[in-house]
N, C-alpha and C positions, 0 to 999 in steps of 0.2 A: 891577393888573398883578402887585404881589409876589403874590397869592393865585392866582394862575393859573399862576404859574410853580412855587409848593410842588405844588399838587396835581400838575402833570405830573410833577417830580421821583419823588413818593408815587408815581406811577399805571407808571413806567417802573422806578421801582427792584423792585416788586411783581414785574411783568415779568420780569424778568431771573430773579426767583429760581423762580417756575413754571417759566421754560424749561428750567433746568439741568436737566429728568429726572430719573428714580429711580437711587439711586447703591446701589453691591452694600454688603451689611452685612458688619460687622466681621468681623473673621476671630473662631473662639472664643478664650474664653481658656484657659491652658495650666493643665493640671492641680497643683494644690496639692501641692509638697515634703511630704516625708513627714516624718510625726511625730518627733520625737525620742525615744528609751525613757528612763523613768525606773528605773533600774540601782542600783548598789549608791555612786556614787556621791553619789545621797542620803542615801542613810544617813550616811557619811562626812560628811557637811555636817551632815547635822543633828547627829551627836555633837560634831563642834567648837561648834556655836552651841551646844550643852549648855555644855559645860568651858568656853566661853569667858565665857557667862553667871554660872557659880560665881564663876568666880574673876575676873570682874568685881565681881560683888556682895559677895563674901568681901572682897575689897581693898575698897571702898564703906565696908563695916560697919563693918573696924577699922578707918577714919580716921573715922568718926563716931561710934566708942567713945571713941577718946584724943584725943579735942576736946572730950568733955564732961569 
């Protein structure tokens, strides 16, 4: 009896989803924002990570001169 009532469940749930029809497709999707320019505020960024790197490493070196 339980095995004649799974398959009907199986056999009517199947059912239901053939009947729904063919459904319309997605809308497209929307065209990709445009790039950002790489300008001169690069450059700007990379000169500070220069100078910030010196004088990172210059402060570095003489605390680990006057600790030996």
């Amino acid at each position: 009896m339980n095995r004649i009532i799974t398959i009907l469940v199986v056999l009517l749930s199947v059912q239901g989803v053939f009947a729904a029809g063919p459904t319309d497709p997605p809308p497209p999707t929307p065209p990709p924002p445009p790039g950002l320019p790489l300008d001169g505020g690069l450059l700007i960024l990379f000169v500070l990570a220069l100078v910030s790197g010196y004088c990172l490493s210059k402060k570095y070196i003489s605390t680990k001169k006057g600790s030996l």
